[in-house]
C-alpha positions as CSV (number, residue, x, y, z in Angstrom):
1,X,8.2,6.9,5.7
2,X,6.1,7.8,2.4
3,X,4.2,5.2,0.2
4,X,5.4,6.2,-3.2
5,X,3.1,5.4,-6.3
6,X,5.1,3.8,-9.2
7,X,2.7,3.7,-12.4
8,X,4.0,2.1,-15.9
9,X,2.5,4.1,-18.9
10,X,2.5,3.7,-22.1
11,X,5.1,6.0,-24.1
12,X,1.9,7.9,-26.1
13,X,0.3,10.7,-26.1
14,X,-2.5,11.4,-23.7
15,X,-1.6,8.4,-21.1
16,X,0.0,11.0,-18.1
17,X,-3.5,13.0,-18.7
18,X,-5.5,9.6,-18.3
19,X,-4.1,9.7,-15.1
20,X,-4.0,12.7,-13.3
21,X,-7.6,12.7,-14.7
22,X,-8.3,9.4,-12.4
23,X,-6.7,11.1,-9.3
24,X,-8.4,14.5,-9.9
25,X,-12.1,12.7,-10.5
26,X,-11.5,10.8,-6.8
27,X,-10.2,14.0,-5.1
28,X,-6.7,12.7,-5.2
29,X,-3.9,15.3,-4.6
30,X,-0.5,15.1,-5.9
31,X,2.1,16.1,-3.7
32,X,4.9,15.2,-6.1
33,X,5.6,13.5,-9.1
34,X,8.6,12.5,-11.6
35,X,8.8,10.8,-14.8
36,X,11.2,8.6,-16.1
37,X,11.1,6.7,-19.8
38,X,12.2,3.9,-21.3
39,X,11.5,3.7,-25.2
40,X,8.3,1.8,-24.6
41,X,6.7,2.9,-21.7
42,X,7.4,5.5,-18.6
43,X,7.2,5.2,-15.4
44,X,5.4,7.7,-13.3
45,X,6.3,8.1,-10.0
46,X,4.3,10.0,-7.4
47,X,3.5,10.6,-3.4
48,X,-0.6,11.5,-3.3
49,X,-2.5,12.1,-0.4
50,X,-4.7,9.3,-0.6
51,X,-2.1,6.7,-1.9
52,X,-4.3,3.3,-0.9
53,X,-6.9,4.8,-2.8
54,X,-5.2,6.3,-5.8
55,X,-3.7,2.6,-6.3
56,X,-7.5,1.3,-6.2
57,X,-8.7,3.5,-8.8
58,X,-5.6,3.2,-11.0
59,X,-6.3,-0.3,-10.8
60,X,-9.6,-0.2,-12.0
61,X,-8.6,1.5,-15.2
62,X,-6.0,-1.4,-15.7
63,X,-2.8,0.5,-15.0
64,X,0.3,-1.4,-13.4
65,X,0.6,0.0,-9.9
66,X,3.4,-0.4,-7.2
67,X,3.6,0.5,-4.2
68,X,7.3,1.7,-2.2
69,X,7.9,3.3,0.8
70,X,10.3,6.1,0.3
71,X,11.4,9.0,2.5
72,X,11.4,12.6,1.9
73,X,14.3,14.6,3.6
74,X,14.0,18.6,4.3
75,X,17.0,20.1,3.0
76,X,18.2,23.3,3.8
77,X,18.0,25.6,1.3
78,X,22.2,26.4,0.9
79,X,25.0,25.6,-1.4
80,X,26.2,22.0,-0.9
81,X,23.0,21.1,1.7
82,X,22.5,17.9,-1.0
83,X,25.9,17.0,-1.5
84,X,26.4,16.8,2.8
85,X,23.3,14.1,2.7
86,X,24.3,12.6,0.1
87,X,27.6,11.8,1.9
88,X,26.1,10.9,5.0
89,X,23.8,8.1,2.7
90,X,27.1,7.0,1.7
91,X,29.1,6.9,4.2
92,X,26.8,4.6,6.1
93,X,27.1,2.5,3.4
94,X,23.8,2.9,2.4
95,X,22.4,3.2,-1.5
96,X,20.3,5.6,-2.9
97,X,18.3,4.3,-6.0
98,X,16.9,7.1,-6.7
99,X,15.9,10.8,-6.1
100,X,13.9,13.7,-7.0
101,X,12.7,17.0,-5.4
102,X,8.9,18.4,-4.3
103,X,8.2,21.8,-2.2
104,X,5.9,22.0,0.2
105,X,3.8,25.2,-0.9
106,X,3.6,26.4,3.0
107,X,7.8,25.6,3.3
108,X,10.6,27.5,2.3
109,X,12.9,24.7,1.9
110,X,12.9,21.3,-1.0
111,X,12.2,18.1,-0.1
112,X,14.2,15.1,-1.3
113,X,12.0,11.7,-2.0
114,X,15.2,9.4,-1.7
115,X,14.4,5.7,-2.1
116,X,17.4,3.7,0.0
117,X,17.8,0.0,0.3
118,X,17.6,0.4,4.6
119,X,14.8,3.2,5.0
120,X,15.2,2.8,8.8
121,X,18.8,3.3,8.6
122,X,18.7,6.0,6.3
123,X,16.5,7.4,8.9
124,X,17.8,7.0,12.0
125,X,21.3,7.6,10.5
126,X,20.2,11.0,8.9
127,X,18.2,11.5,12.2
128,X,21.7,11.8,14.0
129,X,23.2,13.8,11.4
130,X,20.6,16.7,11.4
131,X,18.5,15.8,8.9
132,X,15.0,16.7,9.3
133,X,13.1,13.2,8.1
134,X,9.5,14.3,6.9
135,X,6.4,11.4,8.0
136,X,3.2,11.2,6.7
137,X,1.7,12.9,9.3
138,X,4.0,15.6,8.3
């Protein structure tokens, strides 16, 4: 499993630069990142290399931080690879609240941060299924 960084931001200009300017002055790497906006705020969400201290200095310049665990699956890079995982999440019974993509630069293939109400399951179920599950040590 992944700890995911949820941050709320305000819906103005210059708050995604304030930031990836706090990560970047703590030596903070971004492995991925998506947004998604309401019409008041947005919520960034990202998987860092140093997530415990990314949330400590995000803190300290007063953003709302959340921590999730997520994982990140290693598709295959084919037609209909996302569509067979997605129906192994579902025919477990399992549900996926969200999703988004990130490459590895030294990797020919996309991963997939899925969050799913059972991480374990979804692991051990896409495990069986031959899906490659990334870890952190990955």
């Amino acid at each position: 499993m992944l700890e995911q960084l949820s941050v709320f931001v305000a819906n103005e200009v210059g708050s995604l630069h304030k930031v990836t300017s706090t990560l970047r002055e703590n030596d903070i790497n971004i492995r991925a990142i998506a947004t998604f906006d309401a019409p008041e705020f947005g919520i960034l969400r990202m998987i860092v290399d140093k997530p415990e201290l990314a949330r400590e200095k995000l803190l300290e310049k007063n953003f709302l931080v959340k921590a999730t665990n997520v994982i990140a699956v290693n598709l295959e890079d084919r037609p209909g690879e996302l569509d067979r995982v997605l129906g192994v999440i579902a025919e477990a019974g399992l549900n996926l609240n969200y999703v988004y993509s990130f490459v590895i630069r030294n990797s020919e293939t996309p991963l997939m941060v899925m969050h799913i109400d059972d991480l374990e399951i979804a692991t051990q179920i896409l495990s069986e299924n031959g899906v490659k599950v990334e870890t952190s040590e990955d």
